[in-house]
N, C-alpha and C positions, 0 to 999 in steps of 0.2 A: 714240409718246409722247415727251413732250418738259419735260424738268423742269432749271430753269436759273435761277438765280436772283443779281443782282449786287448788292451793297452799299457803300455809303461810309461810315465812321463811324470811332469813337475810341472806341478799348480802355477800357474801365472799370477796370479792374487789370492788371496783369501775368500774361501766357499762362502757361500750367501745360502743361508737362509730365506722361506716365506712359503706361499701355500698357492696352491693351485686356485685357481678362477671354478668350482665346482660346490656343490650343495653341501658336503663332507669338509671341504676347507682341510684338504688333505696337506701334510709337511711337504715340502720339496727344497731341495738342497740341490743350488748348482755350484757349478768351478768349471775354467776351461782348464785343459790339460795338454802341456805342450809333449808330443810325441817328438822325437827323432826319426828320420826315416835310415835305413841301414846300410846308406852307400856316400859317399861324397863327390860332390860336384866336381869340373877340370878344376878349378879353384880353391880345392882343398876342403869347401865347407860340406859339411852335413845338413841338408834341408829339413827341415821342422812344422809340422802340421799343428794346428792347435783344434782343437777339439772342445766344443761344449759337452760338458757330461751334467747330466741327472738324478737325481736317486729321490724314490719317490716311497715317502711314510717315514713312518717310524726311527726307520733306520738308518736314513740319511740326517735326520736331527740328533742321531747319537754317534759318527762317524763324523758327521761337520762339525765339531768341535775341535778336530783335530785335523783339519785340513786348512792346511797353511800357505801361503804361496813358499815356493821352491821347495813345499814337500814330495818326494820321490812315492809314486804308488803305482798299487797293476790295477785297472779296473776291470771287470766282465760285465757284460750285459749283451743288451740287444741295441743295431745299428738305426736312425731312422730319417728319413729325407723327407721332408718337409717343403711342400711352395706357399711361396705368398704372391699375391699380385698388389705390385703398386699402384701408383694413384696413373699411372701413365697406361697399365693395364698390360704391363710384361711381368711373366713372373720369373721368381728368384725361387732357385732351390738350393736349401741348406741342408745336412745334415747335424743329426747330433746323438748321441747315445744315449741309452737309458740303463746304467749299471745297476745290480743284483748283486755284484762282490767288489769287494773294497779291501786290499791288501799296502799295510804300510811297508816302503820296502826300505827307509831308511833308517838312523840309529835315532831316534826322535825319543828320550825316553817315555813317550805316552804311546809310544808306535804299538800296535795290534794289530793281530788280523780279526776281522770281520765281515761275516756272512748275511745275506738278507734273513728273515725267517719268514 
């Protein structure tokens, strides 16, 4: 099986810090990320997805420093759909991504690339 999934986009807000709900009290770093999609509407616009992304340890508390809203980055990871049932007892499926690479692609002078280890 093969689950992989790369993005380009710009932070909507500034990445969050905090830690997962587990016995380790592991780092976790979010940001949504607004993507472009690669064609335009009769309208002239280009439609835009936004995307919760992830980054889990270490390394998301040493790249979320530098994750800014309307910074421009590629992310890689893995893709993942998620339900929840409400209180009504329908459920809602979300996706979100869980990124392993973090590339800044704009002139940001603290801009890097950065790999998981």
């Amino acid at each position: 099986m093969f689950n992989e999934i790369t993005l380009v986009g710009r932070l909507t807000k500034d990445a969050h810090g905090g830690t997962m709900h587990n016995a380790q009290q592991t780092p976790l770093t979010r940001f949504t990320l607004a993507v472009d999609r690669d064609y335009e509407t009769a309208g002239g616009e280009r439609p835009t997805d936004f995307w919760p992304v992830e980054i889990i340890g270490p390394y998301g508390e040493r790249v979320g420093k530098h994750l800014f809203k309307g910074r421009l980055v590629l992310v890689s990871g893995s893709a993942h759909l998620d339900s929840v049932k409400d209180e009504d007892g329908n459920y809602h499926t979300y996706a979100r991504v869980t990124a392993t690479k973090l590339r800044f692609l704009d002139k940001n002078p603290v801009a890097s690339e950065a790999t998981a280890e």
